[in-house]
FIBA-862739 format. One record per atom (N, C-alpha, C): x, y, z. Coordinates in Angstrom, 3 decimals. Example, Ala and Ser with C-alpha at 12.3 -4.5 7.8 and 13.67 -1.06 7.14 Angstrom:
> xx	yy	zz
> 13.190	-5.690	7.800
> 12.300	-4.500	7.800
> 13.200	-3.300	7.800
> 12.850	-2.250	7.080
> 13.670	-1.060	7.140
> 12.900	0.030	7.870
//
This chain:
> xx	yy	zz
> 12.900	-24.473	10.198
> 12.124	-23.904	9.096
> 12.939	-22.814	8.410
> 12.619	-23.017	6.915
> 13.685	-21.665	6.046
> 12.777	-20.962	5.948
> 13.001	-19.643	5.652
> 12.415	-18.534	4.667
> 13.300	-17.746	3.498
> 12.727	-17.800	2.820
> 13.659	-16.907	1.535
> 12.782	-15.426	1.067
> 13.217	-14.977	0.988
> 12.871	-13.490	0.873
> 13.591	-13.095	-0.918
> 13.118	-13.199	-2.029
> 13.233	-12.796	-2.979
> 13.254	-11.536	-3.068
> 14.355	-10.563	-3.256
> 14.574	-9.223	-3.308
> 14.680	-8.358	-1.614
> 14.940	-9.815	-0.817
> 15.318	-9.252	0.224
> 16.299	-8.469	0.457
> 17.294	-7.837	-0.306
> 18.168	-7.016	-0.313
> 17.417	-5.584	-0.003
> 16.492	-5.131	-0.733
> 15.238	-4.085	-0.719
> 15.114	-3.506	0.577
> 14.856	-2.950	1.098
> 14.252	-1.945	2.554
> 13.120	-3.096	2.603
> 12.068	-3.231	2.088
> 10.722	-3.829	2.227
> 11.062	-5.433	2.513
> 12.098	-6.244	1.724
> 12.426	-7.514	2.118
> 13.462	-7.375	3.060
> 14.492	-6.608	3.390
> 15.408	-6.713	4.891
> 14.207	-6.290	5.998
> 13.157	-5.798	6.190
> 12.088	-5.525	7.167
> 11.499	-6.818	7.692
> 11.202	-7.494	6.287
> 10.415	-8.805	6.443
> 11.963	-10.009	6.846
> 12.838	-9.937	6.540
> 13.687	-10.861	6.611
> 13.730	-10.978	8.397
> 14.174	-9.367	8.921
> 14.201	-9.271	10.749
> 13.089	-10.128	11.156
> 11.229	-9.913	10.425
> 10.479	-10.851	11.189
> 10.679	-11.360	11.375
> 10.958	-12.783	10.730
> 10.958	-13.733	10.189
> 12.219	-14.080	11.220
> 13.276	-13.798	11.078
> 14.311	-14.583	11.951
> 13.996	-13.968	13.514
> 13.406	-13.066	13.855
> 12.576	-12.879	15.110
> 11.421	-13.816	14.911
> 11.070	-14.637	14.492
> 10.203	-15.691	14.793
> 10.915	-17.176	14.765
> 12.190	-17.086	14.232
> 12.599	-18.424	14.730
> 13.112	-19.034	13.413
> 12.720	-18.232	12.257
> 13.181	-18.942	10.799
> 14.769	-18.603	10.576
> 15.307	-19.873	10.092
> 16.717	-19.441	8.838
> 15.939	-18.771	7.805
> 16.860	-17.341	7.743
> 16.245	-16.615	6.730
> 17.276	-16.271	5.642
> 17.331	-16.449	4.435
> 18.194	-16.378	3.098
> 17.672	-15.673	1.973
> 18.220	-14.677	1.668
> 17.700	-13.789	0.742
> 18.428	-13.552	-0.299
> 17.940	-12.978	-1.519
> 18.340	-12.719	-2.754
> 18.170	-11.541	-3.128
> 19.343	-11.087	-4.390
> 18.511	-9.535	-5.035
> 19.913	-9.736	-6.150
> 19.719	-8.858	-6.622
> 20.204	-8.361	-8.267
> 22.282	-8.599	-7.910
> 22.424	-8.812	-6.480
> 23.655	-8.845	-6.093
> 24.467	-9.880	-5.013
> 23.423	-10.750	-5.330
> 23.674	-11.722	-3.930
> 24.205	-12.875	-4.644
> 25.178	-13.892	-4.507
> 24.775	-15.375	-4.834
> 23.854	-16.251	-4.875
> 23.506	-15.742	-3.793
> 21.673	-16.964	-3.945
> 20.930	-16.454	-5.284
> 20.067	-16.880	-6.030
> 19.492	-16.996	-6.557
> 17.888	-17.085	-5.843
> 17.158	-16.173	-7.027
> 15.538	-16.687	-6.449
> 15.418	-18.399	-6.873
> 16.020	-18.951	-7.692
> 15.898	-20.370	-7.870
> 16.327	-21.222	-6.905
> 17.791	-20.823	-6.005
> 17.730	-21.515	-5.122
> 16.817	-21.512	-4.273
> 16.300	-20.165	-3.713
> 15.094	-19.904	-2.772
> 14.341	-20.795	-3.167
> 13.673	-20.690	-4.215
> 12.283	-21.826	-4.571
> 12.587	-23.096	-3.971
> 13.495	-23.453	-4.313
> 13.924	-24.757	-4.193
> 14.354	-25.247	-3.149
> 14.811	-24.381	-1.759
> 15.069	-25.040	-0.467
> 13.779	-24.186	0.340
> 13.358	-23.315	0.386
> 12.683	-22.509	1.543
> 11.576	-23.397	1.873
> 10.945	-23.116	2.784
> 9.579	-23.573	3.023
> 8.493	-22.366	2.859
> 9.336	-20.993	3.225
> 8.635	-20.434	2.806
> 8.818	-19.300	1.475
> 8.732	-19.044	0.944
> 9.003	-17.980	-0.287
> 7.969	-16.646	-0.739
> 9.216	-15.624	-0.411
> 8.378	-14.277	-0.355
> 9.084	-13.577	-1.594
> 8.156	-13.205	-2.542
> 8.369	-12.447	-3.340
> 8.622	-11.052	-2.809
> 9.236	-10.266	-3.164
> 9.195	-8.307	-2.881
> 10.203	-8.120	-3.284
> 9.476	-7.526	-5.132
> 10.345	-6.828	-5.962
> 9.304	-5.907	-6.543
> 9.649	-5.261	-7.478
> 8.704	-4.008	-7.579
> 7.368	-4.906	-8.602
> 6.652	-4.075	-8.425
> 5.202	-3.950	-9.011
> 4.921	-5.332	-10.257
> 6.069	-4.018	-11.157
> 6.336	-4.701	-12.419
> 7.003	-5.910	-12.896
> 7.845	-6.029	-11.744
> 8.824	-7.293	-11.999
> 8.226	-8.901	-11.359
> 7.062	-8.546	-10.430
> 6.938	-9.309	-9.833
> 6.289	-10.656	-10.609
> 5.700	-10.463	-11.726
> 5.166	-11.598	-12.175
> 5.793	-12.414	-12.694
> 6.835	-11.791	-13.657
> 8.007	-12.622	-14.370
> 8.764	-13.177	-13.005
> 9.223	-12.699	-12.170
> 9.543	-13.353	-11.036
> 8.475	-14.933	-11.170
> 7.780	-14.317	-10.587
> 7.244	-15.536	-9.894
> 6.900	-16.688	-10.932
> 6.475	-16.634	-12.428
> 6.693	-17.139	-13.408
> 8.076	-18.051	-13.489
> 9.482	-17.519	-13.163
> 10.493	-17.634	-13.371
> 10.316	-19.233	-12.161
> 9.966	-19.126	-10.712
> 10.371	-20.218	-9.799
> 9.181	-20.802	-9.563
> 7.582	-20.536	-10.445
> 6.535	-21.225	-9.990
> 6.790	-22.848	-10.668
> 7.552	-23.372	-11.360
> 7.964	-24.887	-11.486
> 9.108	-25.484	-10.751
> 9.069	-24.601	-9.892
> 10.032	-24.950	-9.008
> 9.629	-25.638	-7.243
> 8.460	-25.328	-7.610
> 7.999	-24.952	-6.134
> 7.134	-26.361	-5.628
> 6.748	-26.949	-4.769
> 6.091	-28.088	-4.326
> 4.912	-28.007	-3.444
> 4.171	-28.452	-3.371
> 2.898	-28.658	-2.369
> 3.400	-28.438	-1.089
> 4.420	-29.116	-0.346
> 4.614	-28.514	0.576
> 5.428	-27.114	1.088
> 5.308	-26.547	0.446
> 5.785	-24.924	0.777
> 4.533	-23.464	0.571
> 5.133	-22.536	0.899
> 4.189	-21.154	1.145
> 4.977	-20.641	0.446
> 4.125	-19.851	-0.736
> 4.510	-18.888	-1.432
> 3.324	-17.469	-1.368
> 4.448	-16.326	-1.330
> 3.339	-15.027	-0.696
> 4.528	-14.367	-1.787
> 3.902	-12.758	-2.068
> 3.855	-11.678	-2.366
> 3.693	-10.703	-1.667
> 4.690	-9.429	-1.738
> 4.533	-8.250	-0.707
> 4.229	-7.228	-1.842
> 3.500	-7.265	-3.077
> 3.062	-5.652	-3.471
> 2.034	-5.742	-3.439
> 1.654	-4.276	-3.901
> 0.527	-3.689	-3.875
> -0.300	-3.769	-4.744
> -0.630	-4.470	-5.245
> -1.706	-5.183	-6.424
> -1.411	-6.940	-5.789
> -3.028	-7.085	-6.083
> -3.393	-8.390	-6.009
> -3.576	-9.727	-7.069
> -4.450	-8.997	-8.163
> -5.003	-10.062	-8.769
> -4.048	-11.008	-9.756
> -3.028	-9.857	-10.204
> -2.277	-10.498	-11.394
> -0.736	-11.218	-10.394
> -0.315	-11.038	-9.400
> 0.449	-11.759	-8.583
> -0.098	-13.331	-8.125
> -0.850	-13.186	-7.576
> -1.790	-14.173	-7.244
> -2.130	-14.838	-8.386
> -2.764	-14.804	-9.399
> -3.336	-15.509	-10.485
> -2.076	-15.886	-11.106
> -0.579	-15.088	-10.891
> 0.637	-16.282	-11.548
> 1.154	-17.414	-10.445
> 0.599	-16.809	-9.080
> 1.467	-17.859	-8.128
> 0.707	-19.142	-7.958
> -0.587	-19.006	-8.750
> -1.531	-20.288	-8.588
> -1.159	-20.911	-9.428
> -0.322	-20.687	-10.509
> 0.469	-21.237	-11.720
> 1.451	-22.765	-10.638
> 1.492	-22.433	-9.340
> 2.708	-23.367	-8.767
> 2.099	-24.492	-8.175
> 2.666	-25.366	-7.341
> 2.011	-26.204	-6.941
> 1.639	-26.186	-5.030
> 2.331	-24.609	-4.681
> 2.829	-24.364	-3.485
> 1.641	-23.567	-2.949
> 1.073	-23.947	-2.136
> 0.301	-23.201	-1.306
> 0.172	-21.921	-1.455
> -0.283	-21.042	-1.460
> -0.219	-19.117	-2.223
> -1.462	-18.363	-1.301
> -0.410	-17.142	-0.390
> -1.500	-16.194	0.239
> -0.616	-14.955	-0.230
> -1.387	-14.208	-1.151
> -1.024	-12.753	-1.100
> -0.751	-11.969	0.108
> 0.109	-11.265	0.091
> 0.063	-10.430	1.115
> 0.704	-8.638	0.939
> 0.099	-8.002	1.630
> 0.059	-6.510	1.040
> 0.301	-5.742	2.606
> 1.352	-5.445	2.701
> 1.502	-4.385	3.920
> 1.542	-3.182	3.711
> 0.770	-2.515	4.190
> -0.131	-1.033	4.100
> 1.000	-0.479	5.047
> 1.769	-0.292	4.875
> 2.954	0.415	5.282
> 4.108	0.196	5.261
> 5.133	1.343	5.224
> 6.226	1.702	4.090
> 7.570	0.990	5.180
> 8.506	0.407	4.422
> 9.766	-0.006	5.443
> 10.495	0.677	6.389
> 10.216	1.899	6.472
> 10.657	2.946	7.613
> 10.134	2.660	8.525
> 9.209	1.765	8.838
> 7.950	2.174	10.143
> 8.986	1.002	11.194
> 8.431	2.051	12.374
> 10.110	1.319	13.448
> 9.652	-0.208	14.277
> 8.370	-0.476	13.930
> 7.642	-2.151	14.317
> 6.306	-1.917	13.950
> 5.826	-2.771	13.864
> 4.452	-3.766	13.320
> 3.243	-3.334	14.207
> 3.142	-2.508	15.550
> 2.265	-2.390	16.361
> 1.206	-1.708	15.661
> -0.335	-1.867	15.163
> -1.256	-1.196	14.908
> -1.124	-1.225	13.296
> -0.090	-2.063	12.537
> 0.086	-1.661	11.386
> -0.884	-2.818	10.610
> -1.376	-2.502	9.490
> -2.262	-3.680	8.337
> -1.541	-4.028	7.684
> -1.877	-5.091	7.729
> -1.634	-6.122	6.243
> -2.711	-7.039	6.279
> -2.878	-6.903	4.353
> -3.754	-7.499	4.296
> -3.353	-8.631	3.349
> -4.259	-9.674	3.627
> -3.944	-10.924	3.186
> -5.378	-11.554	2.095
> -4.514	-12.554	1.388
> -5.227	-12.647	0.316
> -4.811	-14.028	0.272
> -5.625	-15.126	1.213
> -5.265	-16.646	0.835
> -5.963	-17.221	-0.382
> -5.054	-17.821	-1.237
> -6.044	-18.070	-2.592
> -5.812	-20.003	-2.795
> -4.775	-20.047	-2.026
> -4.920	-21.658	-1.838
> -3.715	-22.125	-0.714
> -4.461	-21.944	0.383
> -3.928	-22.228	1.217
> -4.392	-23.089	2.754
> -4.129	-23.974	3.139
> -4.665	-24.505	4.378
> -5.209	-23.590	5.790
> -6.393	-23.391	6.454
> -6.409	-22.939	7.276
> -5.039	-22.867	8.413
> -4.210	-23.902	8.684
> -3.705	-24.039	9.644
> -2.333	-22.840	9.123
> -1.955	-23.458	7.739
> -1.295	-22.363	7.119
> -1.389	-21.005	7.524
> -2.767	-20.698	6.895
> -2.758	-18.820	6.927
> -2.471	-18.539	8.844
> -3.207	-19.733	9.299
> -2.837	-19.461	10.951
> -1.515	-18.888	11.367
> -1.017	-19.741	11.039
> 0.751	-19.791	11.286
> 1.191	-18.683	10.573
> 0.917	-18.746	9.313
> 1.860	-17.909	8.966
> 1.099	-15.987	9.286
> 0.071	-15.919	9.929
> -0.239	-14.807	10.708
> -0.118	-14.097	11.888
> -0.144	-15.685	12.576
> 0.252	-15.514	13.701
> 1.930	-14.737	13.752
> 2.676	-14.995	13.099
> 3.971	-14.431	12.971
> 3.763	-12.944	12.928
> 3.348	-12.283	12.190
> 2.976	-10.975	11.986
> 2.024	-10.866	13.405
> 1.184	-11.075	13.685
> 0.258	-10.856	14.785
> 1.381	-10.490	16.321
> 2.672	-11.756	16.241
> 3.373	-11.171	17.436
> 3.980	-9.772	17.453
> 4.104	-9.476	16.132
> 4.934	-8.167	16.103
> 3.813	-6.847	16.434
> 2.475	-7.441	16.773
> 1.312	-6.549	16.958
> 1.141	-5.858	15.528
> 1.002	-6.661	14.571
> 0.350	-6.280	13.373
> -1.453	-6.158	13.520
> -1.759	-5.906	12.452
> -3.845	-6.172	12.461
> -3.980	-6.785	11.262
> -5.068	-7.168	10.948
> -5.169	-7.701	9.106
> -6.717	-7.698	8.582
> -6.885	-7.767	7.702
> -7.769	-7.654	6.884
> -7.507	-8.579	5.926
> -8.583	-9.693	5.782
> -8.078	-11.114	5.300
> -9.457	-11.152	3.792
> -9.226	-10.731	2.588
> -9.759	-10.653	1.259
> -9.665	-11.324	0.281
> -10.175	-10.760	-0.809
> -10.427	-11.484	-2.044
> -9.109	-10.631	-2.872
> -8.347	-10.758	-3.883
> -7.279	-9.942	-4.651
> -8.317	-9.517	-5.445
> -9.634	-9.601	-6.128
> -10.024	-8.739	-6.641
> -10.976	-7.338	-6.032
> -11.166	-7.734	-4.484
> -11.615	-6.955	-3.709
> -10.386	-5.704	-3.047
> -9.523	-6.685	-3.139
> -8.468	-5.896	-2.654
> -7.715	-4.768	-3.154
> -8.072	-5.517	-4.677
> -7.054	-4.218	-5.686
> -8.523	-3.167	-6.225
> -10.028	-3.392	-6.142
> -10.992	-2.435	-6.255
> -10.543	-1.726	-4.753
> -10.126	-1.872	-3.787
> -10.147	-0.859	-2.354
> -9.107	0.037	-2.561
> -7.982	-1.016	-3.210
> -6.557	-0.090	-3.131
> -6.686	0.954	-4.508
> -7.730	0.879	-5.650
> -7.732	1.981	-5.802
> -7.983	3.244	-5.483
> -8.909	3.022	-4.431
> -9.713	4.527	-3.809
> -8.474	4.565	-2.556
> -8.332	3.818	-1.744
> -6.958	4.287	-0.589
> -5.804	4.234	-1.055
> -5.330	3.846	-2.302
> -4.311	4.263	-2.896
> -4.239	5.680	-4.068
> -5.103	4.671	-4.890
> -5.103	5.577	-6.549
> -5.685	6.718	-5.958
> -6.744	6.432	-5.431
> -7.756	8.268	-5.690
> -6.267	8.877	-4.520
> -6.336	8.692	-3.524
> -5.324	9.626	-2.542
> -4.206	9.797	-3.252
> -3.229	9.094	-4.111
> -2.342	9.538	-4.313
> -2.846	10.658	-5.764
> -3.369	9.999	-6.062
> -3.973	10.898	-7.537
> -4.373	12.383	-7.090
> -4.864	12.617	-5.948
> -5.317	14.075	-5.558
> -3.961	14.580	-4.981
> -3.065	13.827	-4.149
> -1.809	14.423	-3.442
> -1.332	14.899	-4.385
> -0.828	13.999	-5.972
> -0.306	14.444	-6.933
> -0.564	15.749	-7.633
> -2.295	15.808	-7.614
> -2.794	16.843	-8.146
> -2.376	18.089	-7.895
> -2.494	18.214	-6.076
> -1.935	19.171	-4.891
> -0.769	19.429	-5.801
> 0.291	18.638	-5.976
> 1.440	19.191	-5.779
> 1.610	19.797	-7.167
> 1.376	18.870	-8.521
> 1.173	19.735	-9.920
> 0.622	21.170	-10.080
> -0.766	21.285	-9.227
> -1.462	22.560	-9.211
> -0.496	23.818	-9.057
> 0.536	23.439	-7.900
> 1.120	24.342	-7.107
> 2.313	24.813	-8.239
> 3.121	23.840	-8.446
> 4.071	24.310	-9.500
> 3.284	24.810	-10.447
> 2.347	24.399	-11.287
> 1.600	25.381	-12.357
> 1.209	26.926	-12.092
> 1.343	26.937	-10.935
> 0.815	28.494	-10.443
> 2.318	29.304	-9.571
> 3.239	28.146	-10.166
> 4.532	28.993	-10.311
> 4.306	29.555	-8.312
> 4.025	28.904	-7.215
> 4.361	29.169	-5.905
> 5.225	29.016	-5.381
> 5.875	29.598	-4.926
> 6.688	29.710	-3.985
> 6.565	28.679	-2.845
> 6.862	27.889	-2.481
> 6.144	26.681	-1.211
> 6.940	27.731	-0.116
> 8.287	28.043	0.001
> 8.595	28.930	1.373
> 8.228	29.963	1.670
> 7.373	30.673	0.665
> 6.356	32.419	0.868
> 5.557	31.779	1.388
> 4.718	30.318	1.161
> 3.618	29.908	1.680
> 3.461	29.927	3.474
> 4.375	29.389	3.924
> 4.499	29.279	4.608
> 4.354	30.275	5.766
> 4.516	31.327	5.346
> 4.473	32.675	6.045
> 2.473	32.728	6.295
> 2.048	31.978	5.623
> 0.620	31.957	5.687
> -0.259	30.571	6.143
> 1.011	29.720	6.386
> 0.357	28.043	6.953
> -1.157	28.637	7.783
> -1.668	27.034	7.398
> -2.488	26.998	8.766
> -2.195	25.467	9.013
> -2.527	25.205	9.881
> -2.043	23.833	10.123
> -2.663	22.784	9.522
> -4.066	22.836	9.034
> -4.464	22.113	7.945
> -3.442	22.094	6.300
> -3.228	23.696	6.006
> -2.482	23.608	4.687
> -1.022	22.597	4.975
> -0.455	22.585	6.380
> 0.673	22.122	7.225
> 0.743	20.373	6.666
> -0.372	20.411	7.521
> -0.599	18.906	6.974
> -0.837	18.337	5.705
> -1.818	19.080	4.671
> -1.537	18.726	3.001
> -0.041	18.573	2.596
> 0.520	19.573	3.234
> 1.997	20.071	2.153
> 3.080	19.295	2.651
> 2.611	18.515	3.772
> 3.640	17.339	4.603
> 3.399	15.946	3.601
> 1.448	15.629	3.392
> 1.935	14.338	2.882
> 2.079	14.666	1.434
> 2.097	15.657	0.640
> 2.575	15.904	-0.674
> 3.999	15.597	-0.416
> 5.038	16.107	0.252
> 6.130	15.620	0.716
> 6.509	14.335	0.516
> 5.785	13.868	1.781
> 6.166	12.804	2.111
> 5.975	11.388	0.660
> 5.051	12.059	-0.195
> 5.030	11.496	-1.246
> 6.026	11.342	-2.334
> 6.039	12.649	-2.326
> 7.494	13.324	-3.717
> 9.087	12.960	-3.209
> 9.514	12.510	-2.093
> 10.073	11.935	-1.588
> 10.687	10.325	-1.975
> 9.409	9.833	-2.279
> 9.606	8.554	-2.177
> 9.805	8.098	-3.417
> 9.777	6.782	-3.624
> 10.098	6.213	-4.852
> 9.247	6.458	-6.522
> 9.453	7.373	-7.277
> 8.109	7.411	-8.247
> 7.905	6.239	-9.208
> 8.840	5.435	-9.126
> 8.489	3.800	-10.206
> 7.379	3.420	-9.171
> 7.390	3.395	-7.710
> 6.242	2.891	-7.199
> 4.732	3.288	-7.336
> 5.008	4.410	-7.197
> 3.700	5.009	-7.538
> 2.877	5.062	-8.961
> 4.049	5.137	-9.678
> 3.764	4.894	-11.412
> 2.717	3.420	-11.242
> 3.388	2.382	-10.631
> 3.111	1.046	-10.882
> 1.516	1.376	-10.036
> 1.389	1.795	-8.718
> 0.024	1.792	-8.324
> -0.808	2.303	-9.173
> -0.691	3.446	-9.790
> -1.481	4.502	-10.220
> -2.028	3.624	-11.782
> -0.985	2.893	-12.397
> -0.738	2.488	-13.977
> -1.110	1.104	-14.205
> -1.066	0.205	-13.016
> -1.194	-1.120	-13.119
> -2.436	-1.418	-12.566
> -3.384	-0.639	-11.832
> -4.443	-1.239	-11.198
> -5.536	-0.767	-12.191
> -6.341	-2.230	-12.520
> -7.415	-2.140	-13.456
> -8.415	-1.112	-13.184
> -8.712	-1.025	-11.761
> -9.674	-0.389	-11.488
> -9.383	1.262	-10.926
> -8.233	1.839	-11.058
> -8.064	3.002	-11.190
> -8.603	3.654	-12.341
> -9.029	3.589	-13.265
> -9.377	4.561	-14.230
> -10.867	4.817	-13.940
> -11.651	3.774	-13.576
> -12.690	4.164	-12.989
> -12.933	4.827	-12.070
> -11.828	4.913	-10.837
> -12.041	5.593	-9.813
> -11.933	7.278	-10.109
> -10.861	7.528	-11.296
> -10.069	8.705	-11.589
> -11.402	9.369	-12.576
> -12.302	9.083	-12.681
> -13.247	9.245	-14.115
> -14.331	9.589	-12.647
> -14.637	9.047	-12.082
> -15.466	9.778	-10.957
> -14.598	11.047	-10.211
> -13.355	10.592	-9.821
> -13.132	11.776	-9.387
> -13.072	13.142	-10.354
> -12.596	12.881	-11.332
> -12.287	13.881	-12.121
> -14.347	14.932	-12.271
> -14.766	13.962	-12.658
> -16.336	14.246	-12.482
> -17.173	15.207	-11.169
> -16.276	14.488	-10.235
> -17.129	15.357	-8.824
> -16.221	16.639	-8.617
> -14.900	16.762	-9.170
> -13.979	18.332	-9.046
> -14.825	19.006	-10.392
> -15.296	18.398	-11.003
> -15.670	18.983	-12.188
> -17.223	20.302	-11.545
> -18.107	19.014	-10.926
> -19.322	19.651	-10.723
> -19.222	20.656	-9.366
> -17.960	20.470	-8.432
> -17.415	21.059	-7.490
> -17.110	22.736	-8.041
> -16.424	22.533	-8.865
> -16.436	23.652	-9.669
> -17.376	24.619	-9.805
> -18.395	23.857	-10.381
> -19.352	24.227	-11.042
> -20.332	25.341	-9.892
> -20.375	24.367	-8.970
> -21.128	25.166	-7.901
> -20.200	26.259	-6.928
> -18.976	25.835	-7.106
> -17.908	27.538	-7.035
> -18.333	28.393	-7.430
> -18.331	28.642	-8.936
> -18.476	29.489	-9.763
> -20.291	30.104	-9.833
> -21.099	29.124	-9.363
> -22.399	29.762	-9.188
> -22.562	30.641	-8.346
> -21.689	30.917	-7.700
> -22.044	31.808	-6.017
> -22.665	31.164	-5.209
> -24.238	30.308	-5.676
> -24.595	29.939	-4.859
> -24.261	29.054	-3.773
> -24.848	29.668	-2.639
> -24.503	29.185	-1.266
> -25.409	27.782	-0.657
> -26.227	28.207	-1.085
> -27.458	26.812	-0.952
> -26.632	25.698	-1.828
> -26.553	25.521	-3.083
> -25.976	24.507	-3.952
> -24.413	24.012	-3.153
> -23.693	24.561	-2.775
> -22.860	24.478	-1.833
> -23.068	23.452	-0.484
> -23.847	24.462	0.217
> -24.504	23.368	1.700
> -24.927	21.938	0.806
> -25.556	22.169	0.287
> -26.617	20.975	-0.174
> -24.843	19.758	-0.851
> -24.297	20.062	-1.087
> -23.014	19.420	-1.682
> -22.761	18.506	-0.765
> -22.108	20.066	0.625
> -21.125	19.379	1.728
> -22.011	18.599	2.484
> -23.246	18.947	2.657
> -24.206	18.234	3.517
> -24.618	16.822	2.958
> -24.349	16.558	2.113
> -24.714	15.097	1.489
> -23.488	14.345	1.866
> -21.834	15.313	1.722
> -21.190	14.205	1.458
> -20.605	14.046	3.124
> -21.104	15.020	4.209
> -21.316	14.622	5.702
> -21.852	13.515	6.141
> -23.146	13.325	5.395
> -24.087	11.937	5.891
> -23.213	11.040	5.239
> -22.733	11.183	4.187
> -22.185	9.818	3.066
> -20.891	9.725	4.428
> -20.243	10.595	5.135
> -18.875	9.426	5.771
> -19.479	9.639	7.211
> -20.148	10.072	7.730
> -20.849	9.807	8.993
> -19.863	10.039	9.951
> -19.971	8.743	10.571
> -18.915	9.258	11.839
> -17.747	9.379	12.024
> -17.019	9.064	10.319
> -15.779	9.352	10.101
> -15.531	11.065	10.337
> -16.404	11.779	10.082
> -15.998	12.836	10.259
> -15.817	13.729	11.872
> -16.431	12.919	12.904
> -16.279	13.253	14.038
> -14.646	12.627	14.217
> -14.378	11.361	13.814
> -13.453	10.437	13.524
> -12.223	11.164	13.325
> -12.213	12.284	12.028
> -10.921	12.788	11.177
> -10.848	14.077	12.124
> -11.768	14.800	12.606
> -11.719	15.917	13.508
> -10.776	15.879	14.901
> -11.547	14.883	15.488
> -10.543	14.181	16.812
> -8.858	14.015	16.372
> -9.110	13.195	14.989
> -7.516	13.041	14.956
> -6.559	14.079	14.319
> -7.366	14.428	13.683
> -6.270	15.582	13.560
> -6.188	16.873	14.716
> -7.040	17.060	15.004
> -6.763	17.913	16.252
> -5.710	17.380	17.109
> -5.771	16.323	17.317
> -4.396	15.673	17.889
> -2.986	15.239	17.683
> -2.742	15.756	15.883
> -1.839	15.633	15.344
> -1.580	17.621	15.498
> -2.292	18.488	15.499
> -1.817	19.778	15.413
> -1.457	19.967	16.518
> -2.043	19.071	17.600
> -1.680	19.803	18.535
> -0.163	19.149	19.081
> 0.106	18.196	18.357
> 1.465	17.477	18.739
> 2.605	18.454	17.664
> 1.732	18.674	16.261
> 2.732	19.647	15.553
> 3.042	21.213	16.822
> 2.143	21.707	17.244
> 2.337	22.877	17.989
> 3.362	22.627	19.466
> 3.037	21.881	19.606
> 3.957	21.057	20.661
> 5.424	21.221	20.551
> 5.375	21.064	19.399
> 6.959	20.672	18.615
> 7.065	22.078	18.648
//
């Protein structure tokens, strides 16, 4: 069995390429510098994985979906669903989205998601081709691409949209981040790590989450709305209007919040450790 990895040159396709030949596949990949071609890929693999950025990915797949045959698997590794998927159904090749909820640094698959998005594919298919991920002790969450890209706005868009916020606020108020520090608490510890760990990383990616998902502007129009009325009851003094806030939005995540308490207590106490 082949696999081709389109833009396997990438951190995100050399990750997926190791699976893959840890499961037993010839694996052959392409990128902006290789001889292969994504056309050859189409045309010999059995299986074919798109992972190129956000933006590129449709013309990609546009580019080798007449290439492709009934008997082969064609998948996608970004982070949007609907408009990947709705070009790979353009082919004649079997098509499961797929979206791994974590970044190519991560050192194996144990406990990690991906979620999958079969949009025409054989049961025995999505089997197989899960089971592969499943040995590496992956988990999954198996959806709709339009369910998928309404979720990934609130665990993507809204979180990165507030991290972003974090970090804009701070330069606007002209801070110092190393005076801060003289005043951490290990909660501020942890904000100012995944602001980091954000500003760090690639910003075409984040552009593309934040810019390409339909249903971010809706999410950003509520949030912007509840900092608004958040405000509002700042500035009242009142203390009752306050409780009555946090106390609603306690019941609204329930036992997540016994949930986020436990775990982070167990992340400070591994930071203090250190």
């Amino acid at each position: 069995m082949k696999a081709g990895i389109i833009g396997g040159t990438g951190k995100m396709g050399k990750l997926f390429a190791g699976i893959f030949r840890r499961a037993g596949y010839d694996v052959i990949v392409s990128g902006r510098k290789t001889a292969i071609t994504a056309e050859e890929i189409a045309a010999t693999c059995d299986i074919v994985i798109v992972s190129v950025p956000i933006r590129e990915t449709e013309n990609v797949i546009r580019t080798i979906a007449p290439l492709l045959q009934e008997h082969q698997l064609l998948c996608d590794l970004t982070s949007l669903k609907v408009t990947p998927v709705s070009a790979m159904l353009a082919s004649k090749a079997e098509v499961i989205g797929l979206h791994p909820m974590f970044g190519p640094t991560v050192s194996s698959l144990k406990k990690q998601t991906i979620i999958a998005c079969p949009a025409r594919a054989r049961p025995e298919t999505v089997d197989r081709l899960l089971a592969i991920f499943r040995h590496e002790g992956a988990v999954f969450t198996v959806t709709t691409p339009e369910e998928h890209d309404r979720m990934m706005a609130v665990v993507q868009g809204l979180t990165h949209f507030v991290t972003l916020t974090v970090a804009e606020t701070i330069r606007r108020l002209h801070i110092d981040i190393t005076e801060t520090k003289a005043y951490t608490s290990p909660v501020y510890a942890i904000e100012l790590s995944l602001v980091g760990r954000l500003l760090s990383q690639d910003p075409d990616l984040y552009a593309d989450i934040l810019q390409m998902n339909p249903y971010v502007p809706e999410v950003l129009k509520a949030c912007r709305s509840s900092a608004g009325d958040l405000a509002g009851i700042i500035g009242s003094g009142d203390p009752g209007l306050f409780r009555a806030f946090f106390e609603r939005n306690t019941r609204h995540l329930g036992a997540s919040c016994d949930e986020g308490q436990e775990m982070t207590d167990a992340l400070i106490e591994t930071m203090v450790g250190k």
